[in-house]
C-alpha positions in Angstrom: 24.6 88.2 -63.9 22.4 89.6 -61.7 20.1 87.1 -62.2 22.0 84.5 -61.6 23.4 86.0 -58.5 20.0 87.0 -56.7 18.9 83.3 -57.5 22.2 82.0 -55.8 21.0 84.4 -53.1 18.1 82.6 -53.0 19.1 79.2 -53.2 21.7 79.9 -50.2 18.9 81.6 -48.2 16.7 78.6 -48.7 19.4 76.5 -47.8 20.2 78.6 -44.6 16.9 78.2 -43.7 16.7 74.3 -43.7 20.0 74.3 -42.1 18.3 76.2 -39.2 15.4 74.1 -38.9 17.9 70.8 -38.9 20.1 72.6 -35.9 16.8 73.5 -34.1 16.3 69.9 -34.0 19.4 68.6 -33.2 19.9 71.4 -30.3 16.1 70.1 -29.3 17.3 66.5 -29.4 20.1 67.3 -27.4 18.8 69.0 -24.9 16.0 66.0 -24.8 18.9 63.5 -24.3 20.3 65.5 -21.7 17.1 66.3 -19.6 16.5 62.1 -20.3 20.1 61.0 -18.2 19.3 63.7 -16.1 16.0 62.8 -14.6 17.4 59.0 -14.9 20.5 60.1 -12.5 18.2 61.9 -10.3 15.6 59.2 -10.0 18.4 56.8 -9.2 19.8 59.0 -6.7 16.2 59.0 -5.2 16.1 55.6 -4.6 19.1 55.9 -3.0 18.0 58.1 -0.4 14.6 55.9 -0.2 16.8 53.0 0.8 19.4 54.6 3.0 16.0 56.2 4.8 14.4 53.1 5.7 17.9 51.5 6.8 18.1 54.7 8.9 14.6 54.2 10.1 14.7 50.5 10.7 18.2 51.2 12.8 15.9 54.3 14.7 13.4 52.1 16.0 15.5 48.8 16.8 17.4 51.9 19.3 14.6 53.5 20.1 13.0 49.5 21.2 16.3 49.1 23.1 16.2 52.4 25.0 12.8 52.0 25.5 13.4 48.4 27.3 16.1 49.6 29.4 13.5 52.4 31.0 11.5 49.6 31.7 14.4 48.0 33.3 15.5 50.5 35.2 12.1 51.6 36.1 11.8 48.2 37.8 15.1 48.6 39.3 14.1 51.7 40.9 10.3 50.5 42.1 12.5 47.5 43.6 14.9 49.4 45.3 11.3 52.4 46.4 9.6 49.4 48.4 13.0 48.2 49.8 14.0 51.9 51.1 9.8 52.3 52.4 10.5 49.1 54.2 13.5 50.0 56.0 12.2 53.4 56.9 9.2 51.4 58.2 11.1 49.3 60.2 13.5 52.1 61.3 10.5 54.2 62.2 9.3 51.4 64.7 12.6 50.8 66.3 12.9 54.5 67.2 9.3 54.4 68.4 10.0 51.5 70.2 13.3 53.3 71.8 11.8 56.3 72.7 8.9 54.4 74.6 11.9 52.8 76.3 13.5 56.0 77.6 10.4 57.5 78.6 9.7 54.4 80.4 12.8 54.7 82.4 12.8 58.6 82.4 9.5 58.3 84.6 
């Protein structure tokens, strides 16, 4: 009976064996699936932030454009309102040159 037993021993053992080489696989497999909708999530998510970038960068520079043409505007505005003031300080300046020529005039 001991025979018989140590080749039932066997036979289990081999089997044990093939069953661990069957679960390797299946664990690998697994594990390959998992890694596979992984990456595919990921690369989705990717593209995602890809897309949502160049929105953000398309919205960016249409604001920056915008900002950068109402400098412009207001640069002009300002050069307008520069020649206007120099011109009336101009002006001023010879009215109180011309009044103080006056009163020395009638001071002498």
């Amino acid at each position: 009976m001991t025979n018989e037993m140590q080749t039932a021993i066997d036979i289990a053992n081999a089997v044990a064996i093939k069953n661990d080489r069957w679960m390797f696989i299946a664990t690998l497999l697994c594990f390959g699936v998992a890694v596979f909708f992984a990456m595919r999530w990921l690369v989705r998510k990717h593209e995602a932030l890809v897309l949502e970038h160049r929105s953000d960068q398309h919205q960016y520079t249409t604001t920056l454009l915008n900002i950068t043409a109402e400098q412009n505007r207001t640069a002009r505005d300002l050069l307008s309102v520069l020649e206007k003031n120099t011109a009336a300080i101009e002006c001023n300046t010879d009215i109180i040159t011309k009044h103080q020529v006056a009163l020395e005039l009638k001071g002498h």
